[in-house]
N, CA and C of each residue as an Amber inpcrd file, in Angstrom:
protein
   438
  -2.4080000 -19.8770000   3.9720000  -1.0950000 -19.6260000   4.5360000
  -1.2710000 -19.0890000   5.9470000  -0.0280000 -19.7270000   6.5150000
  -0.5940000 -19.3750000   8.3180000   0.7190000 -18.0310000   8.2340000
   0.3400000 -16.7200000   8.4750000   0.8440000 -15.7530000   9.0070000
   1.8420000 -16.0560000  10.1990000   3.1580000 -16.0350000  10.2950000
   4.2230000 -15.6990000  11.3230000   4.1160000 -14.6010000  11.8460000
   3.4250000 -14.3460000  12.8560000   3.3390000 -13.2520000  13.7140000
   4.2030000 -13.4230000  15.0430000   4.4200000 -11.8870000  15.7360000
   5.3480000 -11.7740000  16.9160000   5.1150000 -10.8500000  17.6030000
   4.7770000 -10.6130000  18.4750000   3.9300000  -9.1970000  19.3480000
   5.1150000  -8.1250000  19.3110000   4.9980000  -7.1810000  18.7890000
   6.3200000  -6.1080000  19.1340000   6.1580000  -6.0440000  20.5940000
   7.4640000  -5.5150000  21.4440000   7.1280000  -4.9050000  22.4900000
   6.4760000  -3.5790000  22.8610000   6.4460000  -3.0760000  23.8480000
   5.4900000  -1.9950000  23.9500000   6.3000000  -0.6390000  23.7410000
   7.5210000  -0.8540000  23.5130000   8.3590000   0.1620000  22.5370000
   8.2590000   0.1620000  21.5560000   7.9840000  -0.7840000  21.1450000
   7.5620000  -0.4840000  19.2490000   6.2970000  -0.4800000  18.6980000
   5.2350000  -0.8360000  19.7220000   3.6530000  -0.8520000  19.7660000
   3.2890000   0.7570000  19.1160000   1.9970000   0.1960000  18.6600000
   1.2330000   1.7050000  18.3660000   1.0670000   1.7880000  19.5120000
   0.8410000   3.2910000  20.3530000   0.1880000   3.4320000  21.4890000
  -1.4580000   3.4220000  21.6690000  -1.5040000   3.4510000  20.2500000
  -3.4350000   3.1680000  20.2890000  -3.6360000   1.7060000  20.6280000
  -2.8670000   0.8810000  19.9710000  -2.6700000  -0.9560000  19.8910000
  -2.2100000  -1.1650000  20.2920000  -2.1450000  -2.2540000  20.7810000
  -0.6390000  -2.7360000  21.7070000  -0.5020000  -4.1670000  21.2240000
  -1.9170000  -4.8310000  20.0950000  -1.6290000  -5.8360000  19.9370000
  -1.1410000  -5.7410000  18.4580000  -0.4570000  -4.8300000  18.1040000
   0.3130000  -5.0920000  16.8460000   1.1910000  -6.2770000  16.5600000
   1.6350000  -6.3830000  15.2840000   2.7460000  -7.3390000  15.1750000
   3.8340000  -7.2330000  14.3370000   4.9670000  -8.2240000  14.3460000
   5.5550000  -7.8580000  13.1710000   5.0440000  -9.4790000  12.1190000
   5.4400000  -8.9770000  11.2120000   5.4210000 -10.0880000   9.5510000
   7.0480000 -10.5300000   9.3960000   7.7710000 -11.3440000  10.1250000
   8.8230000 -11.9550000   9.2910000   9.9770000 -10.6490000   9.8670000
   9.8850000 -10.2980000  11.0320000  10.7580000  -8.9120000  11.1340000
  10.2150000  -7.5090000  11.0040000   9.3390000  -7.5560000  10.0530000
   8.8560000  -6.0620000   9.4840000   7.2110000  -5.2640000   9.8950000
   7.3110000  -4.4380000  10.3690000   6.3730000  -4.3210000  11.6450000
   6.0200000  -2.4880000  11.7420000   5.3360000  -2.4990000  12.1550000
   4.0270000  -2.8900000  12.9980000   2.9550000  -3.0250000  11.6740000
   2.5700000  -4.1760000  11.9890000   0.9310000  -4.5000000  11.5320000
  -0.5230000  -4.6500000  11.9820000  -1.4350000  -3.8700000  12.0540000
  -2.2520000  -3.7690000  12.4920000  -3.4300000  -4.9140000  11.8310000
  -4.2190000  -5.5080000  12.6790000  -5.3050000  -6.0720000  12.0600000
  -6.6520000  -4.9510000  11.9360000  -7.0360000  -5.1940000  10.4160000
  -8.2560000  -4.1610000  10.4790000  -9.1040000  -4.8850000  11.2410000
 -10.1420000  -3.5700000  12.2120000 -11.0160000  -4.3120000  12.8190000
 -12.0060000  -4.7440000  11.8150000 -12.3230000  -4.4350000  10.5170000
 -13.8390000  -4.6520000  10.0290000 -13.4500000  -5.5110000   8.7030000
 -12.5620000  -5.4740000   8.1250000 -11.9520000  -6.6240000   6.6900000
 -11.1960000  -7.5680000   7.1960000 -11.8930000  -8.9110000   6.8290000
 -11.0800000 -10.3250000   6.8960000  -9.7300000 -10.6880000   6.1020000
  -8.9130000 -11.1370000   6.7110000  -7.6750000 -11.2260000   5.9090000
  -6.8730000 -10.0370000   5.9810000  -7.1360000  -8.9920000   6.9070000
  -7.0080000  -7.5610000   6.1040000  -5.6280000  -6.8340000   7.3270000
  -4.6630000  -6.1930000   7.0080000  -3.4360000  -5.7660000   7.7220000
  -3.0320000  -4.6550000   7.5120000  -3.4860000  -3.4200000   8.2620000
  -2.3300000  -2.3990000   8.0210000  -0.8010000  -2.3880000   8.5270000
  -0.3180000  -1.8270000   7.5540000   1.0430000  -1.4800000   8.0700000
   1.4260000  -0.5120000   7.8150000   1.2300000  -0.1930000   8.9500000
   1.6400000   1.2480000   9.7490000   2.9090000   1.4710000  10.1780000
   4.2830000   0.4360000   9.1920000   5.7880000   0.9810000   9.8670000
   6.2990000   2.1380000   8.9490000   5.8420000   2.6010000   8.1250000
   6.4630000   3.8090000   8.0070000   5.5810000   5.2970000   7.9790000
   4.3710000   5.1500000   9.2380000   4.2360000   6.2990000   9.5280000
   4.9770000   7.0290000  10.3480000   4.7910000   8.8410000  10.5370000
   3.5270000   8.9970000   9.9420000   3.5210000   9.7400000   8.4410000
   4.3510000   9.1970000   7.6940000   4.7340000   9.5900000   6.2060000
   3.7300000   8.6930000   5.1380000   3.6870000   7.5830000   5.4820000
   2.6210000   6.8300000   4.5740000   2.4120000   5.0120000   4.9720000
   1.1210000   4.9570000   4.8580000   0.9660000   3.7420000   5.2300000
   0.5810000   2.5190000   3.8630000   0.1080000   1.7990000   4.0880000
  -1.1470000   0.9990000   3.2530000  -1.4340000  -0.2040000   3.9810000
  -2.7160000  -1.0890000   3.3790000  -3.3910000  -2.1730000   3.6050000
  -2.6810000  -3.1770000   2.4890000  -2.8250000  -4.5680000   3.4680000
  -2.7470000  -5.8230000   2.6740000  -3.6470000  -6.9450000   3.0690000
  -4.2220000  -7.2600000   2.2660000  -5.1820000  -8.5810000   2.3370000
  -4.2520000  -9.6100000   2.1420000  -4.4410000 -11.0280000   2.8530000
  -3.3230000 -12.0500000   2.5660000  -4.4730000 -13.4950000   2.3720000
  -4.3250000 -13.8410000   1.3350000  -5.3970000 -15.4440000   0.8120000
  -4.0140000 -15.7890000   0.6270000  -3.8260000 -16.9050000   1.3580000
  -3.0020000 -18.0820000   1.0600000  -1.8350000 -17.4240000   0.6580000
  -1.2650000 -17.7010000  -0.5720000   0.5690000 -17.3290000  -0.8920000
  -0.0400000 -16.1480000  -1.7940000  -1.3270000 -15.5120000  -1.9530000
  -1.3650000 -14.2520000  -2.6320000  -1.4870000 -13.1840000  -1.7020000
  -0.8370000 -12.3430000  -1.6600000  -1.1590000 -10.8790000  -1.2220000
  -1.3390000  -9.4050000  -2.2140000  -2.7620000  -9.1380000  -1.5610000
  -2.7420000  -7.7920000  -2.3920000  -2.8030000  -6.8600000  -1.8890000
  -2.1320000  -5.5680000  -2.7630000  -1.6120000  -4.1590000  -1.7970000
  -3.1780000  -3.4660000  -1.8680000  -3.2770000  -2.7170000  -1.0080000
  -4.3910000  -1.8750000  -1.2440000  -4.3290000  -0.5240000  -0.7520000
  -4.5180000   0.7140000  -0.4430000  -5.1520000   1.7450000  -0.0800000
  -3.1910000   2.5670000   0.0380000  -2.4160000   2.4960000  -0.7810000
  -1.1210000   2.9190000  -0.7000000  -0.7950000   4.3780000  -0.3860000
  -0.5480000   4.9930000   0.0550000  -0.6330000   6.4280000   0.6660000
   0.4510000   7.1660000   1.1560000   0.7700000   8.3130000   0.5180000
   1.8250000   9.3490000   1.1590000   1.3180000  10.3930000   1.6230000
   1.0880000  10.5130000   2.5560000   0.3640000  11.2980000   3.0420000
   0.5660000  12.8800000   2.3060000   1.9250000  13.2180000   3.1050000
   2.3900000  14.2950000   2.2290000   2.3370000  14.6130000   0.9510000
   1.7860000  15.3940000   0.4200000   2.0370000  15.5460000  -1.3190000
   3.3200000  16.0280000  -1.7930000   4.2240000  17.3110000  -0.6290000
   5.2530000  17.3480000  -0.4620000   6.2010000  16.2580000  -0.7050000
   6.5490000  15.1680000  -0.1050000   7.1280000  13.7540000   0.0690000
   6.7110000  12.7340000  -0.5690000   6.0680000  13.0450000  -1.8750000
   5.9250000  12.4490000  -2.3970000   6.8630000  12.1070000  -4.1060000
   7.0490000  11.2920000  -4.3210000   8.4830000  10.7760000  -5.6740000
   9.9200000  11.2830000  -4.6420000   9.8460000  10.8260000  -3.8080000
  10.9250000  10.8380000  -2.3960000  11.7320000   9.8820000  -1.9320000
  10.9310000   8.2250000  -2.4350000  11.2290000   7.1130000  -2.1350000
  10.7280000   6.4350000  -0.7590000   9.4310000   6.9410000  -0.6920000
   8.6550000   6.7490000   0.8670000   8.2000000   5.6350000   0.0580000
   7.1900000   5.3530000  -0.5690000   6.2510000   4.8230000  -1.5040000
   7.3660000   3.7670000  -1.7020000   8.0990000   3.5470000  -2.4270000
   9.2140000   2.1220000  -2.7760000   9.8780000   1.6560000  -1.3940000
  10.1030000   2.2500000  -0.5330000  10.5440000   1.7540000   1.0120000
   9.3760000   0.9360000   1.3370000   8.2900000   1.9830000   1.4070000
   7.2560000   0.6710000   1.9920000   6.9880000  -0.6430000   1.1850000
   7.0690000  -0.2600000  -0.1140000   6.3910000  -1.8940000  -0.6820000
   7.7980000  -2.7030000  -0.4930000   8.5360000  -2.4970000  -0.5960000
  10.0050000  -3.1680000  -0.2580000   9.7860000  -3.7900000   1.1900000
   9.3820000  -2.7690000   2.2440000   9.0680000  -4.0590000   3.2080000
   8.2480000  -4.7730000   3.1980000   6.9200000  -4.6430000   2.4250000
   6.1500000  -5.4140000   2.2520000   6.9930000  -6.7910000   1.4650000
   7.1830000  -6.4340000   0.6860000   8.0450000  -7.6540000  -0.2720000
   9.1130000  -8.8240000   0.8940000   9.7340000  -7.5710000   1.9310000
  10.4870000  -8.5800000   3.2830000   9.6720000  -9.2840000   3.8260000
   8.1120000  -8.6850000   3.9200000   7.2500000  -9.2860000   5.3760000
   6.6790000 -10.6660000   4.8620000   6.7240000 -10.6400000   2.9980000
   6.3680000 -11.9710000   2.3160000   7.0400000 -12.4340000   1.0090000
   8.5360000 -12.6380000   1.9540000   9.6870000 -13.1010000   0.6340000
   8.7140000 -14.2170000  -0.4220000   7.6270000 -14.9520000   0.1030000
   7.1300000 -16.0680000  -0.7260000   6.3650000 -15.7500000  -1.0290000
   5.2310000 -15.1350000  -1.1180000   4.2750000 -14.9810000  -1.5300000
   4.2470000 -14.2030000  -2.5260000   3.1030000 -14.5300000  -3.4720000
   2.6620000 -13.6890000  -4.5070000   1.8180000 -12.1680000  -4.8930000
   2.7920000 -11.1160000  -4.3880000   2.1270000  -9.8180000  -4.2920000
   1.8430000  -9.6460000  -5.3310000   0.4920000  -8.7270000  -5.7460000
  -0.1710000  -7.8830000  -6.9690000  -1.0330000  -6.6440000  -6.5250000
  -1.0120000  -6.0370000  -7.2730000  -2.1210000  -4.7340000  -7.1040000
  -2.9800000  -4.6950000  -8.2760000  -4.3880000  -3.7990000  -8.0030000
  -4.9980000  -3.1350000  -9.1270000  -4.6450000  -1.9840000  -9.3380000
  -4.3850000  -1.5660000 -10.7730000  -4.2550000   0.3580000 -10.3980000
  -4.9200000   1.0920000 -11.0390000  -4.6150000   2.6040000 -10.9820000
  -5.5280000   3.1430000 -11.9080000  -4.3210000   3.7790000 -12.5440000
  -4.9660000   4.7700000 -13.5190000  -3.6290000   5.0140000 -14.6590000
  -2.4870000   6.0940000 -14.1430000  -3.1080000   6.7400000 -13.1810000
  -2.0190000   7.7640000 -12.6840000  -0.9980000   6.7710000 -12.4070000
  -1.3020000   5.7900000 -11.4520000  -0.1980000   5.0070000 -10.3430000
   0.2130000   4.1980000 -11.2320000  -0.2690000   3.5320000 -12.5070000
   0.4500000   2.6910000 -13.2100000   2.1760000   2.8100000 -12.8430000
   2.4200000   3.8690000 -13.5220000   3.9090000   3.9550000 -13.3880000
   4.6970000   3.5980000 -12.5390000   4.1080000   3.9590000 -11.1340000
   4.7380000   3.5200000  -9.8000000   4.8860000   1.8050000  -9.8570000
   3.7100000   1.7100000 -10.3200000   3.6020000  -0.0410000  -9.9770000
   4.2960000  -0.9310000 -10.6890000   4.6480000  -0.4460000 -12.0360000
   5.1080000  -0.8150000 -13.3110000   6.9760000  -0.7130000 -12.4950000
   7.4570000  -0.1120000 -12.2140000   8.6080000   0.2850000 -11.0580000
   8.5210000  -0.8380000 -10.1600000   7.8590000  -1.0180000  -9.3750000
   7.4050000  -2.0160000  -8.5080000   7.8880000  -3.3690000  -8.8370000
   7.3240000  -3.5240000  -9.8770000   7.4470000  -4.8470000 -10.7160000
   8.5310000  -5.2010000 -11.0950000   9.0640000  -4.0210000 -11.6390000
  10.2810000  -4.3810000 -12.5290000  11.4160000  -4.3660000 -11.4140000
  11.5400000  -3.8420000 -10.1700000  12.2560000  -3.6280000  -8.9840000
  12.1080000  -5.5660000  -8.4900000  11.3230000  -5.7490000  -8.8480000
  10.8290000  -7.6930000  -8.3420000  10.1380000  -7.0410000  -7.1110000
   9.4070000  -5.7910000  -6.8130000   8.9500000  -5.3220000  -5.2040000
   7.3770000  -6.0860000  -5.2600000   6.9790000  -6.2050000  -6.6360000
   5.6350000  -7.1200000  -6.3840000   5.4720000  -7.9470000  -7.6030000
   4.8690000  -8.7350000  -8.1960000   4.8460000 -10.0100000  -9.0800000
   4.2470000  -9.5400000 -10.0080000   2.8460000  -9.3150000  -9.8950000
   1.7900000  -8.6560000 -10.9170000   0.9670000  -7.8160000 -11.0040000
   1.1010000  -7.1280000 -11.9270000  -0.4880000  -6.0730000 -11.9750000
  -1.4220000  -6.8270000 -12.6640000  -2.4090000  -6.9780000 -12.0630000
  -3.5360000  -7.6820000 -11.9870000  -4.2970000  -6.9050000 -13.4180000
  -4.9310000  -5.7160000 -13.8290000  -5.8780000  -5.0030000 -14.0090000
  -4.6470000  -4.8300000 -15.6540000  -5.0870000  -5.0460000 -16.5900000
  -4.5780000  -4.3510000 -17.8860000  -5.0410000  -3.7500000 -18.4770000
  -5.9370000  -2.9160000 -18.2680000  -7.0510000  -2.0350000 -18.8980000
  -7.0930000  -0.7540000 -18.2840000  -7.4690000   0.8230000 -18.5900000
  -7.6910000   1.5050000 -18.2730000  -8.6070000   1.6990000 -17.1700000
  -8.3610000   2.1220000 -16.3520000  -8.9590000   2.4550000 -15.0370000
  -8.8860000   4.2380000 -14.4350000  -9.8180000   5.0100000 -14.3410000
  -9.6500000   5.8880000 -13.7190000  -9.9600000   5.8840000 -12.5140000
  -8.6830000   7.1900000 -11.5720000  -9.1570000   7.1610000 -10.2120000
 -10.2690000   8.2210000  -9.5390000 -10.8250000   7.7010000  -8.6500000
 -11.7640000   9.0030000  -7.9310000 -11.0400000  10.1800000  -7.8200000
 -10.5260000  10.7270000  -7.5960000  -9.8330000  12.3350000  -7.8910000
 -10.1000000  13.2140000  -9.3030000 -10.9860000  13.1670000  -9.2950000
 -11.8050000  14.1600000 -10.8430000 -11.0860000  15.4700000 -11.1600000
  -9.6580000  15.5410000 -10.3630000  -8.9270000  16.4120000 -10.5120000
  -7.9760000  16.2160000 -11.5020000  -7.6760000  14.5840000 -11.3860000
  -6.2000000  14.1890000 -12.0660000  -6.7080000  14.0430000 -13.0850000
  -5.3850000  15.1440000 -13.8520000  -5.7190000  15.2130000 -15.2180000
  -5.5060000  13.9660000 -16.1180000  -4.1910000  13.0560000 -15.2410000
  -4.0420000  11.9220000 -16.4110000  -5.0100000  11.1090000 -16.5840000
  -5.7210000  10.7330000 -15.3450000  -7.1640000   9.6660000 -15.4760000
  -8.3700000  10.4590000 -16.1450000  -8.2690000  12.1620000 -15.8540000
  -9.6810000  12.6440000 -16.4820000  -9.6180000  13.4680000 -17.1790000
  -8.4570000  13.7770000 -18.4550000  -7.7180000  14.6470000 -19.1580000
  -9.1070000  15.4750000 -19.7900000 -10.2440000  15.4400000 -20.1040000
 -11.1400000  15.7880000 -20.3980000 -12.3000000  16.1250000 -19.7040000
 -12.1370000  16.3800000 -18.4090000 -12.8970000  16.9950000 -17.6060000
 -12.8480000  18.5270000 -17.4920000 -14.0800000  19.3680000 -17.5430000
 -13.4290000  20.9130000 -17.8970000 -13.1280000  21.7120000 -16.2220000
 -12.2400000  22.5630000 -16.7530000 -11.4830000  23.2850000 -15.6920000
 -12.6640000  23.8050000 -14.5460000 -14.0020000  24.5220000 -15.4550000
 -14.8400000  25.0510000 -14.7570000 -15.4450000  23.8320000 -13.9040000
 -15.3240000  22.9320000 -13.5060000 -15.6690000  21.8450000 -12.7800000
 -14.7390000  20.9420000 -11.9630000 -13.6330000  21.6900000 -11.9820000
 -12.1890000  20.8800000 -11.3150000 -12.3860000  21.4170000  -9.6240000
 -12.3100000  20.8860000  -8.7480000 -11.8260000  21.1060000  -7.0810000
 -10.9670000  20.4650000  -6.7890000 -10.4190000  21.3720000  -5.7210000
  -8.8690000  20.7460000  -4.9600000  -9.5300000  19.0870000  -4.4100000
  -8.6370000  18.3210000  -4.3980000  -8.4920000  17.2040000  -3.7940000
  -7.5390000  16.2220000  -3.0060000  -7.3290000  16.0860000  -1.7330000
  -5.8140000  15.7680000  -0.8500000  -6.2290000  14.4470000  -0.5250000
């Protein structure tokens, strides 16, 4: 799939980039410098961003982030994949998750904000804090994690 890109102007540019773009209206997207296929979108910082890889009519979400822990179950997190969903009315979005985020994604889905969860199996995340992925990890071994 050939990407519709459009240079924002330099009012809506990152000031680090200037060669951002928008997707279909919805913008700014950054190309990663080091992953092929690979796009941040950076329009709703600086509250939260994520990555999308795009193969053909599939896109997958990756690295989803609120920055704030504050602002987070706020509706930052469903704004962004919602524009994601604008930037590729056709295409076939999915994620992998792990079990904390299930829920979010499971929302996602059922919102029509992405097609499929890929992963049906238990998955824990790196945060050896969260109790839902590591309910059995002991306290005397727990550290903060942001």
């Amino acid at each position: 799939m050939k990407i519709e890109t459009k240079k924002q102007n330099k009012n809506q540019a990152c000031e680090i980039d200037e060669n951002t773009v928008s997707i279909n209206g919805i913008g700014p997207f950054c190309e990663h410098p080091r992953k092929e296929n690979c796009w941040i979108y950076n329009g709703r910082m600086p509250t939260s961003n994520c990555w999308i890889f795009v193969n053909g009519k599939n896109v997958e979400i990756h690295n989803v982030i609120v920055y704030n822990p504050d602002a987070r179950f706020s509706g930052h997190g469903t704004a962004m994949i919602s524009d994601i969903r604008k930037a590729f009315p056709e295409s076939h979005i999915w994620v992998d998750t792990w079990n904390c985020t299930r829920p979010f994604w499971q929302k996602m889905q059922h919102e029509g904000f992405i097609d499929s969860i890929a992963n049906d199996y238990s998955w824990p995340c790196i945060n050896t804090t969260c109790m839902t992925c590591h309910p059995n990890r002991g306290e005397f071994r727990r550290r903060a994690f942001q």
